[in-house]
C-alpha positions in Angstrom: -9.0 -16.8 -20.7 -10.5 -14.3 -23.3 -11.7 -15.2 -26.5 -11.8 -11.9 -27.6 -10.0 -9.2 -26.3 -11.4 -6.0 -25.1 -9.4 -3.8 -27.0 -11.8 -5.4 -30.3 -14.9 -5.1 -28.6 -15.0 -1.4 -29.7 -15.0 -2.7 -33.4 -17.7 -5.0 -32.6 -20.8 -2.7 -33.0 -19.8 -1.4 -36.3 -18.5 -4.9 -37.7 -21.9 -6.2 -36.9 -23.9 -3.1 -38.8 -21.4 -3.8 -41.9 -22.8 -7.4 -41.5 -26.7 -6.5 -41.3 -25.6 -3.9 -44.3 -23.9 -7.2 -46.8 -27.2 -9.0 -46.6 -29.2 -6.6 -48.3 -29.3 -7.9 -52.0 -25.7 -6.6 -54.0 -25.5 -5.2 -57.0 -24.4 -7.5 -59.5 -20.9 -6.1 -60.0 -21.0 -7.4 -56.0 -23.0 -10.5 -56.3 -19.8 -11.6 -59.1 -17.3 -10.1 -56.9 -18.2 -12.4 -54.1 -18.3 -15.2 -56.5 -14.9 -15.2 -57.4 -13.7 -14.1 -53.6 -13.8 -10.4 -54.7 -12.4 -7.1 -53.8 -13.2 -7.7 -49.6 -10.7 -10.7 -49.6 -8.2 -8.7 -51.4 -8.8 -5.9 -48.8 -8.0 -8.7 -46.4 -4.8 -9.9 -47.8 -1.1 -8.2 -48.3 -1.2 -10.6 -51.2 -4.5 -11.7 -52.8 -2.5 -14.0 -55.1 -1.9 -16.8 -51.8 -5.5 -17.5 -51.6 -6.4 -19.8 -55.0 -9.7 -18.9 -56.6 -11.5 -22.1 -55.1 -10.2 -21.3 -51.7 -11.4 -18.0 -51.9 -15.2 -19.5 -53.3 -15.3 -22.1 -50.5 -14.7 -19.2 -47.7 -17.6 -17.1 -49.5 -19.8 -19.8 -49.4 -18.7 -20.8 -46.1 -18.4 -17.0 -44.8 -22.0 -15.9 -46.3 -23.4 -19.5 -44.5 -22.4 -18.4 -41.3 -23.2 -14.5 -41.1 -25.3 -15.3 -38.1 -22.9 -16.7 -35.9 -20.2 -14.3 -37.0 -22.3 -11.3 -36.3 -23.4 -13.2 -32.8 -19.5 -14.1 -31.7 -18.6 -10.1 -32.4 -21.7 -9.1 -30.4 -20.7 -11.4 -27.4 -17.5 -9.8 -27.9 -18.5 -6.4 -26.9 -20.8 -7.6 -24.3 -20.7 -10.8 -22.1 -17.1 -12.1 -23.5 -16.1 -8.7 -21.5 -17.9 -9.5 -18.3 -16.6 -13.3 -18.4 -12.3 -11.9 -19.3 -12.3 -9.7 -16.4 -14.1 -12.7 -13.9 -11.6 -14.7 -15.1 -8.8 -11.8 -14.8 -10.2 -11.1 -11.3 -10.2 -15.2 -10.1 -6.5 -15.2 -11.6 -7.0 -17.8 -13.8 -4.6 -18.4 -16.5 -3.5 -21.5 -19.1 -0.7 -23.5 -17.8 1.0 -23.9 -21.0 2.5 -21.6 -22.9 1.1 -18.7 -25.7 2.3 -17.4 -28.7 0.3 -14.0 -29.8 0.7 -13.9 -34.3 -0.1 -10.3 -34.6 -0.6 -8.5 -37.7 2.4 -5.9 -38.5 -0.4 -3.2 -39.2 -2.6 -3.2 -35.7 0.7 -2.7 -34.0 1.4 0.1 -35.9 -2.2 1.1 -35.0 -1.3 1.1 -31.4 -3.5 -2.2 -30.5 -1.2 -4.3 -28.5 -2.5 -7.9 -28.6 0.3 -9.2 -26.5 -0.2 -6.7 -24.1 -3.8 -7.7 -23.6 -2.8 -11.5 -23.3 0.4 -10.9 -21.0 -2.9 -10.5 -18.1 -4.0 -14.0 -18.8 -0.7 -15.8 -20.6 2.4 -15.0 -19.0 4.3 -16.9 -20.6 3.7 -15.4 -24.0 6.0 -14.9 -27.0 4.5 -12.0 -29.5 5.7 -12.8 -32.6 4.6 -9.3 -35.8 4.0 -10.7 -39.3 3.4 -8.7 -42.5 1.0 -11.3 -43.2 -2.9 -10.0 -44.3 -6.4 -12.1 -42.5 -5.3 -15.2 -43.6 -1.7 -15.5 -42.1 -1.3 -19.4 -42.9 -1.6 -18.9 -46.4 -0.1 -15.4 -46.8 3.3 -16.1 -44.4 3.3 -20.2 -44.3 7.1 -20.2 -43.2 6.4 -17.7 -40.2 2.9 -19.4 -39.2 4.9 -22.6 -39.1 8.3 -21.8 -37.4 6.1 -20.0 -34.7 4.0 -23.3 -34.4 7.3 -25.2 -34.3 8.8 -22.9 -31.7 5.2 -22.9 -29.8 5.4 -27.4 -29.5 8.9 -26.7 -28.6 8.7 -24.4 -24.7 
């Protein structure tokens, strides 16, 4: 089953140079910015205003702690992620239980089909578009929650 699908792996290379480039020392407009879960979170979100300021510090904190393995899960995603989706695609193995595919209004828009990628691996799959930002659960609790619900409930 892919963890990452191959459609992303294109954005992997340049997601891990903008990683590489963020630990260089900021400038201290930055360094507060990141304090208070600045301008990159708001970038992130359709509405800043769902993410408290505390959240927003603990995912810096958590975020910044971690930059090693993020930038190593988006490398694998471009490289041996690929190579293990399409031995899996090829042996025909898929989940037995249902999927449901939460996909951002604006990638479909941008012609990346998520559920289209899955369908390969998931066929039973129920796509479900939200208007939601990165952070979906706090942004669009109601629709994260009903498409849980409906999930428990095939």
């Amino acid at each position: 089953m892919p963890l990452a699908a191959p459609a992303c792996s294109a954005r992997a290379p340049r997601r891990a140079a903008a990683a590489r480039a963020s630990s260089a020392r900021p400038s201290s407009s930055r360094r507060r910015g990141r304090a208070q879960g600045g301008s990159l979170l708001d970038a992130w979100s359709v509405d800043p205003a769902a993410v408290p300021r505390e959240v927003r510090a603990e995912y810096v904190r958590a975020s910044t702690a971690a930059v090693k393995s993020i930038v190593a899960g988006y490398r694998a995603s471009a490289g041996i992620d690929v190579v293990h989706d399409q031995a899996d695609l090829d042996a025909g193995s898929q989940p037995a239980m249902p999927v449901t595919v939460v996909q951002q209004d604006w990638g479909a828009r941008l012609g990346y089909d998520a559920a289209g990628v899955w369908k390969a691996w998931a066929p039973d799959l129920d796509r479900r578009l939200t208007r939601a930002g990165h952070f979906m659960a706090e942004e669009a609790p109601d629709e994260v929650t009903a498409a849980i619900s409906d999930l428990l409930a095939r």
